[in-house]
C-alpha positions as CSV (number, residue, x, y, z in Angstrom):
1,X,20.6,-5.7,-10.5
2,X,19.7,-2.3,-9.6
3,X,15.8,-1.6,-8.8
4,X,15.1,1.1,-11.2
5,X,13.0,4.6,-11.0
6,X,11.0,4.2,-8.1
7,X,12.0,2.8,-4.7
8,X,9.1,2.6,-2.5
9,X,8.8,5.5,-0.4
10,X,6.2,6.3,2.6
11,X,5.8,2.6,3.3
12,X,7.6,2.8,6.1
13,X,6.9,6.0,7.5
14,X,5.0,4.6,10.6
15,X,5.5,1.7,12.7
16,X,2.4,-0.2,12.5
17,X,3.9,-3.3,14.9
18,X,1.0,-4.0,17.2
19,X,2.2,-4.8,21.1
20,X,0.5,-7.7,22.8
21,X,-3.2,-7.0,23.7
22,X,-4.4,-6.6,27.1
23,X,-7.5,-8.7,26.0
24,X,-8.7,-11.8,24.0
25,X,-8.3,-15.2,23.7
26,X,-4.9,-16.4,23.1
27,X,-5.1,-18.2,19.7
28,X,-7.1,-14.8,18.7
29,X,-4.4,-12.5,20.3
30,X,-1.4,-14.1,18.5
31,X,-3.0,-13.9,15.1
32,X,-3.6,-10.4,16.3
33,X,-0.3,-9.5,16.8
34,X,0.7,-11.2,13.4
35,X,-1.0,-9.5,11.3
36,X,-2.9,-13.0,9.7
37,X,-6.4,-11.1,8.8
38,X,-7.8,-13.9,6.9
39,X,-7.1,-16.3,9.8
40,X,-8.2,-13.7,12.6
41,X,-11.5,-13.8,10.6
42,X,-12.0,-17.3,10.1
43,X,-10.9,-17.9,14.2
44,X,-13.4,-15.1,15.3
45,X,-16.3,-17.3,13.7
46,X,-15.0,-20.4,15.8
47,X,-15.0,-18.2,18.6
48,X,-17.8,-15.9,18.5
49,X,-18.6,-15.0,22.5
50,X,-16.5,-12.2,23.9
51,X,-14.2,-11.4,21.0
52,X,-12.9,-8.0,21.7
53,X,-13.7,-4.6,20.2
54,X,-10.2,-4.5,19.0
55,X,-10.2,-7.3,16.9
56,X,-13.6,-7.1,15.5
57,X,-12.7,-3.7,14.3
58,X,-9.1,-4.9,13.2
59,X,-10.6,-7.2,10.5
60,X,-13.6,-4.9,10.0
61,X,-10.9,-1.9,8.9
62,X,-8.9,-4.9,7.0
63,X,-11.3,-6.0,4.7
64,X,-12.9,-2.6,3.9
65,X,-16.0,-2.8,6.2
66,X,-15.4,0.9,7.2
67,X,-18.9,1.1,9.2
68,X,-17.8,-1.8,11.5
69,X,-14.3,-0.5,11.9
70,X,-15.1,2.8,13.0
71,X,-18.1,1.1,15.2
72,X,-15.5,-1.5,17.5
73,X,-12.4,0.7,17.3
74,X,-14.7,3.9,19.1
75,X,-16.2,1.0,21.5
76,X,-12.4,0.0,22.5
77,X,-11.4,3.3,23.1
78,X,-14.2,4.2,25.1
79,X,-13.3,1.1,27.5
80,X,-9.8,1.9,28.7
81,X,-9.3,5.2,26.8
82,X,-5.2,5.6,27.5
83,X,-4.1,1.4,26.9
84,X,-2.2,0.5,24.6
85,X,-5.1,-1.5,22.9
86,X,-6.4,2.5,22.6
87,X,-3.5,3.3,21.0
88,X,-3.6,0.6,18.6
89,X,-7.4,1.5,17.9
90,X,-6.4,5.2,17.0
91,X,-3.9,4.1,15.2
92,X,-6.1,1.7,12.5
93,X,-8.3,4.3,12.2
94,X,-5.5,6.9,11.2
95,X,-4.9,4.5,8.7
96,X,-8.4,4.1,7.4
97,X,-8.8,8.1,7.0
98,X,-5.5,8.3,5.6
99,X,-6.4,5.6,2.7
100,X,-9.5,7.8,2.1
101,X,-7.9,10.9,1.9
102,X,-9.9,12.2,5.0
103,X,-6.7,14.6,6.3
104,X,-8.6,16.2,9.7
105,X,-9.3,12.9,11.3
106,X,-6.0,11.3,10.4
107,X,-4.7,14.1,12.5
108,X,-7.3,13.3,14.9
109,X,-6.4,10.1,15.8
110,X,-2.6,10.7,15.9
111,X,-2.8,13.4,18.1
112,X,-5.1,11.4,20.4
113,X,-2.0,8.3,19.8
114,X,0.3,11.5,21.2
115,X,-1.6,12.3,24.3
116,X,-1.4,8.8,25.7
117,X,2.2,7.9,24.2
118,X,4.0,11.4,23.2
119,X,7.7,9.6,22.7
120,X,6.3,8.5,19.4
121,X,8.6,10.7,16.4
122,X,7.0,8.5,14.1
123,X,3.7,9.2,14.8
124,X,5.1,12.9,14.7
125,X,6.2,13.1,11.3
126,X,3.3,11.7,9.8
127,X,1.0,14.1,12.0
128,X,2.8,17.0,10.4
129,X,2.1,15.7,7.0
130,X,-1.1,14.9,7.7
131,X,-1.7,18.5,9.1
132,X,-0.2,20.8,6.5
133,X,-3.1,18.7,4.3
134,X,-5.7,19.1,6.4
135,X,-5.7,22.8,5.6
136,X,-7.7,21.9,2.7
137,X,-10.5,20.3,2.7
138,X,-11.2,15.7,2.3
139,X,-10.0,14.1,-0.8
140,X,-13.4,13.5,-2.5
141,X,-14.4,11.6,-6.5
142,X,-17.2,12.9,-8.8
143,X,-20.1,10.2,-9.3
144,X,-18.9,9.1,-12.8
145,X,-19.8,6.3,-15.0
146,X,-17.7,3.2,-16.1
147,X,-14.7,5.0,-17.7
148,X,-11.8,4.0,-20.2
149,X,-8.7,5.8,-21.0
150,X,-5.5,4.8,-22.7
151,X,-2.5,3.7,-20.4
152,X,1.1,1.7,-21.2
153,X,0.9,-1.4,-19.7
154,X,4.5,-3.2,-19.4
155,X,6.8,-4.4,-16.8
156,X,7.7,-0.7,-16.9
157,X,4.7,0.4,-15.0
158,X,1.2,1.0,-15.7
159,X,1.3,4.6,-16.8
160,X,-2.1,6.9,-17.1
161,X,-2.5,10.2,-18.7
162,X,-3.1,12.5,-15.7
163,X,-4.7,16.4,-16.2
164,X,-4.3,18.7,-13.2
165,X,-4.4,22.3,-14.4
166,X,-5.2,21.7,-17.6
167,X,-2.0,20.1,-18.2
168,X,-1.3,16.6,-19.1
169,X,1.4,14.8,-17.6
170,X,2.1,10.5,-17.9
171,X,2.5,8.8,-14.0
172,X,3.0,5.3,-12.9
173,X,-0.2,3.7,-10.9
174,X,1.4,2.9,-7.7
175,X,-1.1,0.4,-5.1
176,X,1.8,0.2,-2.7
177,X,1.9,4.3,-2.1
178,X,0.4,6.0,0.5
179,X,0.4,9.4,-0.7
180,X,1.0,10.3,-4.5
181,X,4.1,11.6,-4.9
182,X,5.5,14.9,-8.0
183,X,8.7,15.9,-8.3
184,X,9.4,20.1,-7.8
185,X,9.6,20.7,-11.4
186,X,6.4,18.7,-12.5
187,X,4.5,20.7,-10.0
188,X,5.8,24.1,-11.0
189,X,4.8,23.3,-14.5
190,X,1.6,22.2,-13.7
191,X,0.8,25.6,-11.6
192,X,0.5,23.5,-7.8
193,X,1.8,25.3,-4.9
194,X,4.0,23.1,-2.8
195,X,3.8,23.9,1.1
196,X,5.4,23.1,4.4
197,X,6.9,21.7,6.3
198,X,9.9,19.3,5.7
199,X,8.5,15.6,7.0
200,X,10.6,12.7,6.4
201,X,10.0,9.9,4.2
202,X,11.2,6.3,4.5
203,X,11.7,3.0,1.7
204,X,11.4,0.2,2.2
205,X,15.8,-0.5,2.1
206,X,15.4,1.6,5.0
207,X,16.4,5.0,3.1
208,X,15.4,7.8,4.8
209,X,14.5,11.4,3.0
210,X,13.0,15.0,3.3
211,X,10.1,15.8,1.0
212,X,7.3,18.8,0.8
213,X,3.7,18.4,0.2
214,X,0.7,19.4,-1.6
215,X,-2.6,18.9,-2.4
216,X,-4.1,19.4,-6.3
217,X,-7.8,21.0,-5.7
218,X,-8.5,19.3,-9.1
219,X,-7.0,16.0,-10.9
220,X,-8.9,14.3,-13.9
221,X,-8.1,10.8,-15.3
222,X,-10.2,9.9,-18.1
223,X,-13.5,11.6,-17.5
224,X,-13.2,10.9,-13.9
225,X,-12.3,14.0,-11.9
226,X,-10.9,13.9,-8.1
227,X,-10.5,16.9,-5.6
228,X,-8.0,17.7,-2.9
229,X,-6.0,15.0,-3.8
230,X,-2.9,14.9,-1.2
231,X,1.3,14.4,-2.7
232,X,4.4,14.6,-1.4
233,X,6.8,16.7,-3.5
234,X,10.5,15.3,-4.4
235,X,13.4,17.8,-4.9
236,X,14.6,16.7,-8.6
237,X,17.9,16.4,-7.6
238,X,16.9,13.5,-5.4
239,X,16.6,9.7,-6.3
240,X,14.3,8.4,-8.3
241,X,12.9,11.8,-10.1
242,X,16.3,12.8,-11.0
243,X,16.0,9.5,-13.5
244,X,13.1,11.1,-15.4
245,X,12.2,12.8,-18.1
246,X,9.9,15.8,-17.2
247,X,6.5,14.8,-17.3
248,X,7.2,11.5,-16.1
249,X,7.7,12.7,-12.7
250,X,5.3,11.4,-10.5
251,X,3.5,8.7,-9.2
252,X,-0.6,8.1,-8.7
253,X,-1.0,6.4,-4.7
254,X,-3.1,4.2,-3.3
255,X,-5.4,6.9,-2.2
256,X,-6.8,7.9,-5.9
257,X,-7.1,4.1,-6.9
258,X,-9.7,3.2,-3.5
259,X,-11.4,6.5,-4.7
260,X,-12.0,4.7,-7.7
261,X,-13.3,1.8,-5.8
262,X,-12.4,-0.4,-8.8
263,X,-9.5,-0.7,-11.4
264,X,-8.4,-2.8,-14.6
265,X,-6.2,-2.8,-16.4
266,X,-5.3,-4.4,-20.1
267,X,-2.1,-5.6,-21.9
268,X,-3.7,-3.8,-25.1
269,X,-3.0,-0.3,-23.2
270,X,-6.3,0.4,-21.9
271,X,-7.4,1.0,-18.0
272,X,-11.4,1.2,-17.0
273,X,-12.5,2.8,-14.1
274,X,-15.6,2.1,-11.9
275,X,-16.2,-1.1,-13.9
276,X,-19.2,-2.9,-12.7
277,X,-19.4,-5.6,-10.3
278,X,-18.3,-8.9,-11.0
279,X,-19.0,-12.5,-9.5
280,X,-15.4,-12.7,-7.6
281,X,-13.8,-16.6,-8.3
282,X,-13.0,-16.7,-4.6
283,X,-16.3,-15.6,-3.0
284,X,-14.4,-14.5,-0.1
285,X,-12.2,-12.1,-2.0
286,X,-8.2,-12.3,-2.1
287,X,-7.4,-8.9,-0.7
288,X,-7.2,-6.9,2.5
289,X,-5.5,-3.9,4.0
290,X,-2.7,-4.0,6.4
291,X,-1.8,-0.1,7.1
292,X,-1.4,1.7,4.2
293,X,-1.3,-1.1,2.0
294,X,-3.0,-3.4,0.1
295,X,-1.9,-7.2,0.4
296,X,-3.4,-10.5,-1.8
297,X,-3.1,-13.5,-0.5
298,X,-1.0,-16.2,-3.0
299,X,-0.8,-19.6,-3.0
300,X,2.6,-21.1,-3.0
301,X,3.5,-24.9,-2.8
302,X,-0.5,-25.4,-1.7
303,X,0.4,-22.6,1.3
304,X,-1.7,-19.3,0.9
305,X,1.0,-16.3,1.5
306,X,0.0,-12.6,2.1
307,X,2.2,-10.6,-0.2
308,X,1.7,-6.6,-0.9
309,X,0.2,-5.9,-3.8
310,X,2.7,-3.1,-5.6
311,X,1.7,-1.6,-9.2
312,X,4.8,0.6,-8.9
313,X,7.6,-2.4,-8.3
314,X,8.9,-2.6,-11.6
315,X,12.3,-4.2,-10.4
316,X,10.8,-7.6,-9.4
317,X,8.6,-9.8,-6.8
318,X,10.5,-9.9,-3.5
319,X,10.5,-12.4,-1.0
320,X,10.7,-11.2,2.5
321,X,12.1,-12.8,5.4
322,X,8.5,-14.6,6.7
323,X,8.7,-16.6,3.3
324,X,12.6,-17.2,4.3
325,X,11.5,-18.7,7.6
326,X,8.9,-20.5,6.9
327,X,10.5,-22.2,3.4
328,X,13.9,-22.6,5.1
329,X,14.0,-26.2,3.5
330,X,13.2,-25.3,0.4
331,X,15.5,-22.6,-0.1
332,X,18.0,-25.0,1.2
333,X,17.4,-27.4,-1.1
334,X,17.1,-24.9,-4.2
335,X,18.4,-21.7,-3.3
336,X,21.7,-20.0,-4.4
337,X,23.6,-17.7,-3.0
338,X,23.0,-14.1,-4.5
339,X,23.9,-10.2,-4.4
340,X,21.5,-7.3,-5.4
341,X,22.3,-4.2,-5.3
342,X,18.5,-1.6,-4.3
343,X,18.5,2.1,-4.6
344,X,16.7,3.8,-3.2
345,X,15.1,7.6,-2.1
346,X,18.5,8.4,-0.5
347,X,21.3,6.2,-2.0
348,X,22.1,2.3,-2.8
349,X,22.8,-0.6,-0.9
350,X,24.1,-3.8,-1.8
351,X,22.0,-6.4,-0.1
352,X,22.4,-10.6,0.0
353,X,20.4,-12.9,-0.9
354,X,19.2,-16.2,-2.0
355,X,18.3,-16.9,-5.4
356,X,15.8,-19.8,-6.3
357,X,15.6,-20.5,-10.4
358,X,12.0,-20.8,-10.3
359,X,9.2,-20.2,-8.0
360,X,5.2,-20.8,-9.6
361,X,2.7,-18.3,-7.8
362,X,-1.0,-18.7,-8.1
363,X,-2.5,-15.0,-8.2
364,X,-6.0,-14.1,-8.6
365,X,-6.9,-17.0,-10.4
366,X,-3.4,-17.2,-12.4
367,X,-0.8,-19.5,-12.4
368,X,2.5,-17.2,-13.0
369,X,6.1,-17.7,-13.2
370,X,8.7,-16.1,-11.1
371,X,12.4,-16.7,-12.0
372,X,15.3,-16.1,-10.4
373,X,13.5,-15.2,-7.5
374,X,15.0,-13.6,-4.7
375,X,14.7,-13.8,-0.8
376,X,16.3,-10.9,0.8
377,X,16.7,-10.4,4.4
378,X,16.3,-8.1,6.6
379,X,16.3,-4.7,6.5
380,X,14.1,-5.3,3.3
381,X,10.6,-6.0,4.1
382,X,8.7,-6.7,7.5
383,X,7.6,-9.4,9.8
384,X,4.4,-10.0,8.3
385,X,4.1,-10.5,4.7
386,X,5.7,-13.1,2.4
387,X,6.7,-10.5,0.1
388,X,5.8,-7.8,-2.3
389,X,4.4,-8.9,-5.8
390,X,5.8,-6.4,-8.5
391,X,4.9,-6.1,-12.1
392,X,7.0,-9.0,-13.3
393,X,4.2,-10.8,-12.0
394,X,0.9,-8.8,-12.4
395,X,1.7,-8.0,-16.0
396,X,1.5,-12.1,-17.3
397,X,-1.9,-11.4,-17.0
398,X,-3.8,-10.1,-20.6
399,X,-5.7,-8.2,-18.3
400,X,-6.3,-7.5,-14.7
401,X,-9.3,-6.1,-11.7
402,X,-8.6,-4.4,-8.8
403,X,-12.1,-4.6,-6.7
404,X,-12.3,-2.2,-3.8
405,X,-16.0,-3.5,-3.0
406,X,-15.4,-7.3,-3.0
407,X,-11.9,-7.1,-2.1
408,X,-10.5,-9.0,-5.1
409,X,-8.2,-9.1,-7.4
410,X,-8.1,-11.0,-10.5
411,X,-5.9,-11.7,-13.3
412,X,-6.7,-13.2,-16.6
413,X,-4.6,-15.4,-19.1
């Protein structure tokens, strides 16, 4: 099965893989290191004298408490300004101003990530992105009411009518971006000037690319306008916008859909903006950031798993290596030996797997179905999520909420 249109791209373009701490408790230092947000939080209640800055900040930036982030990561900075725990401090706040569209202090942060660790070409490359769009001033939202435009909703994507220019154009709603992404033609039609320099880009098959960037002073969706919104820009020769038809080549990131703060979506074809408040079924919320991404927590076989929540994965629910290891059994017992073939920004590769007929995933309130499910390996994926849940799962749902404010997301039968 090839993975069609887009690949994910960006994902990987820093390595957010935290070393050990210099500080903490170690039950709190290994959840840490893991990546396990909802446990850290619940732990740092059990253990509330002499948590460190780091942590307290970690999970503040995690589950959208930007005050309290930028409050404990400053404070463990200040302590031992050129540790690694520094390092790692900068580099969760690059990644809060970088999901905010706030270019200057993404740079910031990476440049202060340089000056105590300059063999970092990761950090690098996404500097230089980050700096040609801090020429221009912060990604910013109009105050707007609850708004509802059209959209196709189908396991091909959910795909909004987008205006930049005066110009309409049709682009998939991509959670799992970090930056939104054109393709050279779509921006020459639509009158945007693509800059410098050359930064490379990186899916999650391990493809590596070269792409452009720009930033659209205006974009309107609905009657909701945004400014100084931040792309990438795709030669069309080069996979996936080579597979589209003009108009079609694009993608809306993460970025615009926090600006937004909330999101739903229906099967009917319509998608709200901004819609008010609702009482959340899991008090708690279901969501957090880890990086650039936004992960919901699933339950599995009475297990909650932390799986990234993708709008743009129209090629299927992955399972990653962490749901391989810790359901060895049970893909022992059920799994079938499988081959699947992902392409990607730069080429295809054929990858193995294990096939399992049927897998039942509890989502935002929804029982869903996942057949012939497949757990790939690495390269594909990380260390710390089960997976990445795709639109062969969100799109059971009749309708489904994207909270920024509660952290939630819910589907409906």
């Amino acid at each position: 099965m090839i993975r069609n249109v887009f690949e994910k791209l960006l994902v990987a373009m820093l390595v957010f893989a935290v070393s050990a701490a210099t500080s903490g408790k170690p039950e709190l230092r290994l959840l840490y290191e893991k990546h396990r947000w909802f446990d850290l939080r619940e732990a740092m209640k059990r253990n509330e004298q002499n948590v460190p800055d780091l942590y307290l900040g970690a999970v503040a930036s995690a589950f959208n408490n930007r005050e309290d982030a930028e409050k404990h990561l400053r404070r463990a900075i200040e302590r031992a300004p050129d540790s690694k725990d520094a390092i790692e401090a900068h580099e969760m706040l690059g990644y809060m101003y970088a999901r905010s569209g706030q270019y200057g202090d993404v740079v910031e942060q990476f440049d202060a990530m340089l000056r105590i660790k300059p063999d970092r070409p990761d950090v690098k490359n996404v500097r230089s992105m980050y700096a040609s769009f801090s020429r221009h001033p912060n990604q910013s939202v109009d105050k707007h009411p609850v708004t509802t435009s059209s959209a196709e909703v189908s396991k091909d994507g959910i795909v909004l009518p987008v205006s930049i220019h005066g110009k309409t154009v049709h682009w998939g709603l991509d959670t799992d971006l970090n930056v939104s992404l054109m393709s050279e033609s779509e921006a020459h039609f639509l009158g945007v000037t693509v800059e410098e320099p050359l930064v490379q880009a990186v899916d999650t098959d391990a493809n590596v690319t070269s792409v452009r960037t720009a930033v659209v002073d205006e974009l309107t969706l609905g009657n909701v306008k945004l400014h100084n919104v931040a792309f990438v820009v795709l030669p069309d020769t080069q996979l996936p916008t080579d597979e589209l038809s003009p108009g079609n080549r694009g993608l809306v990131g993460f970025p615009v859909a926090l600006a937004f703060q909330a999101i739903g979506w229906k099967s009917n074809g319509t998608f709200e903006i901004g819609f008010s408040a609702r009482p959340a079924a899991n008090a708690a919320g279901n969501l957090f950031f880890d990086g650039f991404s936004p992960v919901v927590r699933v339950n599995f076989e009475g297990q909650n798993l932390d799986f990234i929540l993708d709008t743009g994965n129209q090629a299927g629910t992955e399972l990653w290596p962490r749901f391989a290891e810790e359901f060895a059994a049970f893909i022992k017992q059920h799994g079938t030996r499988g081959k699947r073939t992902l392409t990607g920004i730069a080429g295809s590769n054929e990858r193995e797997t294990a096939v399992l007929p049927e897998i039942r995933l509890r989502v935002g309130g929804l029982e869903t179905s996942l057949r012939s499910a497949e757990v790939f390996s690495k390269p594909v994926g990380d260390d710390f999520h089960h997976g990445l849940l795709g639109l062969d799962v969100l799109t059971q749902a009749r309708e489904g909420h994207i909270d920024f404010r509660s952290m939630t997301l819910e589907l409906l039968p």
